[in-house]
N, C-alpha and C positions, 0 to 999 in steps of 0.2 A: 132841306138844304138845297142850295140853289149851285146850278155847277161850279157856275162864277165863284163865287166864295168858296168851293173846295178848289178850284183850280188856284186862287188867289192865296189860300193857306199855305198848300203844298208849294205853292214859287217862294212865298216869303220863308215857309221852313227848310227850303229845300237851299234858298244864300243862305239862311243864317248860319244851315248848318255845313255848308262847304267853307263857308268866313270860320265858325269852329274849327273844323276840319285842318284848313291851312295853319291857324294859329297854335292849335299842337301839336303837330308835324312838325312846324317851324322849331316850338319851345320842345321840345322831346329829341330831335333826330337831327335837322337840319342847322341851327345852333350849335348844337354840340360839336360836331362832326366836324363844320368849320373852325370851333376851336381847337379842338385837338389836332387838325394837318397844320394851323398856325402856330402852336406847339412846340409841335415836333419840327417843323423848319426851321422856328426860331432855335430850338434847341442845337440843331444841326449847324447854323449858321456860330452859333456861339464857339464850338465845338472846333469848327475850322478856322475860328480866329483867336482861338486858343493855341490851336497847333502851331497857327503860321505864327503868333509872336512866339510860340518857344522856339521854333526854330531858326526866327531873327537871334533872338537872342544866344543861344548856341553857337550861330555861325559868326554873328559879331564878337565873342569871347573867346572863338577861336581865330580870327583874325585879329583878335587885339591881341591874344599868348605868341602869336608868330611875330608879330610887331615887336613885342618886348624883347623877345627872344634875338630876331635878327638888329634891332638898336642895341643890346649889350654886347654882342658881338662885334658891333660896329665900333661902339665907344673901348672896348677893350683894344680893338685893334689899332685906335687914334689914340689910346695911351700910349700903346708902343711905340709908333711912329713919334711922338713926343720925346719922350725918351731918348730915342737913338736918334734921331733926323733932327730934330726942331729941338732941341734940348738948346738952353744957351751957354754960348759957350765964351764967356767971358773970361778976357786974360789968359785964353789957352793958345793965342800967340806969343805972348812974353814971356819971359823967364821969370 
């Protein structure tokens, strides 16, 4: 054997097998890995926008109970006013 041809073997086995190399690293280690922290942030990310609408909705339910609450009060106190104030008073000049 001629060196040439053992040095020309060993270069060609020496890529193919660093091109192996990287392509099961990649498919075993490097793949994975970045799916699962994509994963996991997506999951994180879902997680806080969970939170934040329940807490929209919380805070808008509880400003809508204070709404209802101070309008009934309102409207009961414009019935009074109705009543006694604004009532009509028709024929309560005559006899």
């Amino acid at each position: 054997m001629d060196s040439e041809v053992i040095t020309g073997i060993i270069s060609s086995l020496g890529v193919v097998g660093a091109l192996v190399w990287y392509l099961y690293h990649n498919t075993t280690t490097t793949i994975p890995n970045l799916t699962k922290l994509y994963t996991e942030s997506q999951e994180r990310v879902a997680r806080n926008f969970a939170n934040t609408q329940k807490d929209i909705a919380t805070n808008f339910a509880s400003t809508l109970e204070q709404e209802r609450s101070y309008r009934k009060q309102e409207i009961a106190a414009l019935q009074q006013w109705i009543k006694s104030e604004a009532s009509c008073k028709y024929n309560t000049d005559r006899k």
